[in-house]
N, C-alpha and C positions, 0 to 999 in steps of 0.2 A: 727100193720101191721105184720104178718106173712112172714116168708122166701116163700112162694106161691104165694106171690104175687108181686116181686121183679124179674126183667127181668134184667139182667147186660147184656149190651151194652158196646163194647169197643171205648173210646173214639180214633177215627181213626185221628182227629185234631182237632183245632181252630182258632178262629182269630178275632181277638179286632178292631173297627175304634171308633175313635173319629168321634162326628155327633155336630151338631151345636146346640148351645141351655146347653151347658154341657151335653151332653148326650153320651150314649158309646153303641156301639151294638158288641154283643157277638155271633159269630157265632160257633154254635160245629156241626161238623162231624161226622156221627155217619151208622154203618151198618143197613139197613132194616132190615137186617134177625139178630140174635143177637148170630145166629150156623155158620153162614157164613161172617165172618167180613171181607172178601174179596170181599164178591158181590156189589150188590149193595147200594148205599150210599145215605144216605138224610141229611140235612140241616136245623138245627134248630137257626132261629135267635131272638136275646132276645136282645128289647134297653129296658136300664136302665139309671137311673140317674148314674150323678158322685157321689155323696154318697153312691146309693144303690150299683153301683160297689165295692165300698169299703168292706162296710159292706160284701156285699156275698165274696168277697176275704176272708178277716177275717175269716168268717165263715167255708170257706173253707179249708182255711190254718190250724185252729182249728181240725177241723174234719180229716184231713188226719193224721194229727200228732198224736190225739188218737186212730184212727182205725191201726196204727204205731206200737205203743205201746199195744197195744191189748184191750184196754177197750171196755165193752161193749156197741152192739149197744145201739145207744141214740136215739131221734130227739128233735134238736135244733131249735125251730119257729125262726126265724125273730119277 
C-alpha cells in the first residue's frame, strides 16, 4: 500500500458498550471531510467479540508504541 492511498482521519472520539452474549461494540467518531475535521461528523460502529477486543487492543497498543519509536511502517494481519 502506497502513502496514495492512505486518507488520515482524525479520530474526533469513541466509545465502548458491553452487549450481551460477551460481545463489545466500538464506536469511533470520525470527520466526513478528513481537511475539515470540524465539519461534519460520521459514526462508525464495530461489535466484536470479547477476545477479538483484546486482541485488536494488543494490536493497537503494539503498533502505536512502534510508530513512537519510529520504526518502520509495517502491516500486522490478525
Amino acid at each position: 500500500m502506497s502513502d496514495e492511498e492512505i486518507t488520515l482521519f482524525p479520530l474526533i472520539g469513541f466509545s465502548t458498550h458491553t452487549l450481551p452474549g460477551s460481545l463489545v461494540m466500538l464506536t469511533l467518531e470520525l470527520p466526513v471531510n478528513s481537511e475539515e475535521p470540524e465539519g461534519e461528523r460520521t459514526y462508525v460502529r464495530i461489535g466484536l467479540r470479547a477476545e477479538g477486543t483484546r486482541q485488536l487492543a494488543d494490536s493497537l497498543r503494539r503498533a502505536a508504541q512502534a510508530a513512537e519509536m519510529g520504526q518502520a511502517p509495517s502491516r500486522n494481519p490478525s
